[in-house]
C-alpha positions in Angstrom: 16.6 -26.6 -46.2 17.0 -22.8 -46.2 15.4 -20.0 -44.3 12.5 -17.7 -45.9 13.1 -13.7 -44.5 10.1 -11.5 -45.1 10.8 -8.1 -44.7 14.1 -8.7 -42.8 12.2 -11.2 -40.8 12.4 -14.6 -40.5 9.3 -16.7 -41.6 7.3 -18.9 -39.4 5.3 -22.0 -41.2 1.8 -21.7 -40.2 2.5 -25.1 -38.5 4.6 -23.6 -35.7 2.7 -20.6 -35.4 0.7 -21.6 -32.6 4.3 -23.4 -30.9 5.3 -19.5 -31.3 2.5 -18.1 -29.7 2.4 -20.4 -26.5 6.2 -20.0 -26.1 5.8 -16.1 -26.4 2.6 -16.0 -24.2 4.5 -18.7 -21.7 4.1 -16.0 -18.7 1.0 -14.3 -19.8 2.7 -11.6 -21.7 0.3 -8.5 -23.3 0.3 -8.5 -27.0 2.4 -5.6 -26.8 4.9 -7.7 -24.9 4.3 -11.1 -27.3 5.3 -8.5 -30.0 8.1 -7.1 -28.6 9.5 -10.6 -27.9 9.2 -12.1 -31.8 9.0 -8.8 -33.8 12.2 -10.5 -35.6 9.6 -13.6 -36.9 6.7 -12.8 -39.4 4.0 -15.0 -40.5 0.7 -13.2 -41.9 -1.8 -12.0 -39.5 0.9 -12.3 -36.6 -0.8 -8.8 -35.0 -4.5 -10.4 -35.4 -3.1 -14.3 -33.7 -1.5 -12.4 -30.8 -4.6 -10.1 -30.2 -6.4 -13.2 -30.0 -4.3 -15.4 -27.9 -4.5 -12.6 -25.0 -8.2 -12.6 -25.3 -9.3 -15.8 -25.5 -6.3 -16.9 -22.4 -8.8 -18.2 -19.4 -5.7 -17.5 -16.5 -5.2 -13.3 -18.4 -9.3 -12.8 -18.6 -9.5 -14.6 -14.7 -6.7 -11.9 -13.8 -8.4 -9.4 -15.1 -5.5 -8.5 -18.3 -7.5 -8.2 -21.0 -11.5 -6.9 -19.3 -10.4 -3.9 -21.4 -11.1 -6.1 -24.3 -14.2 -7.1 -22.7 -15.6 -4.6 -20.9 -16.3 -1.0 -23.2 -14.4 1.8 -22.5 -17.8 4.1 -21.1 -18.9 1.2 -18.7 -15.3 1.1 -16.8 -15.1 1.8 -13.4 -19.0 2.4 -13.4 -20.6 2.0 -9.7 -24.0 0.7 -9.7 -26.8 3.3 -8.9 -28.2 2.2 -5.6 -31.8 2.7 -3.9 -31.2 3.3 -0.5 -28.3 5.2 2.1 -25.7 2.7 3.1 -25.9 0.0 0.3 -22.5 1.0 -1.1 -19.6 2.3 0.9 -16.6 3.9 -0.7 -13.7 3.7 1.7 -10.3 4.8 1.3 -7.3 6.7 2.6 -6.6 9.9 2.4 -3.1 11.4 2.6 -0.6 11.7 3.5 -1.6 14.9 5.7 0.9 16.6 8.2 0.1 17.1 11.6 1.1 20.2 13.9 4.0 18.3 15.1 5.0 17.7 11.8 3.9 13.6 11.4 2.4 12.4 8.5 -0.6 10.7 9.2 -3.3 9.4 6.9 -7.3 9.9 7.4 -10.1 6.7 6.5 -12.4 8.2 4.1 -16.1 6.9 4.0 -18.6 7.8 0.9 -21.7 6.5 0.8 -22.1 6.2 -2.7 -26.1 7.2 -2.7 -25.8 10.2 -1.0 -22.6 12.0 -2.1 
């Protein structure tokens, strides 16, 4: 039995094409990474398969990998509009500032998101 190269690549059966794509996603790779890894094996829609075994992963989509895929590009990082003062806080730090004697020192910033 010989081996079929496409395109300098070697060709994967469609029967080991999902084996390929579990091995490759093993950690949780991105696409890009699952391409990187087997951009020396070709079988046809190989971009397509890999796109889709990042999105439809439960353990990527439950850490949050592949929301860019879920959630459009206007509606990221959107806060919700509130109703009222002190329903949404923004807090964060701020710095790092130098002192007068020359320490850096970092300030809590509060926002209330209704009223800024």
């Amino acid at each position: 039995m010989g081996l079929v190269f496409v395109a300098n690549k070697l060709a994967v059966p469609r029967s080991l094409g999902e084996w390929v794509k579990q091995i490759a996603h093993g950690d949780h790779a991105s696409r890009a990474k699952m391409t990187e890894m087997i951009e020396m094996l070709y079988w046809l829609n190989k971009a397509k398969d890999l796109e889709s075994k990042v999105k439809e992963c439960i353990v990527c989509f439950q850490a949050g990998k592949n929301l860019h895929s879920v959630i459009p590009q206007n509606e990221k990082n959107k806060l919700p509009v509130t109703e009222r003062p002190l329903e949404l806080l923004q807090i964060d730090f701020f710095g790092p500032i130098i002192d007068e004697k020359g320490k850096k020192k970092q300030k809590l910033v509060c926002v209330d998101n209704h009223s800024k």
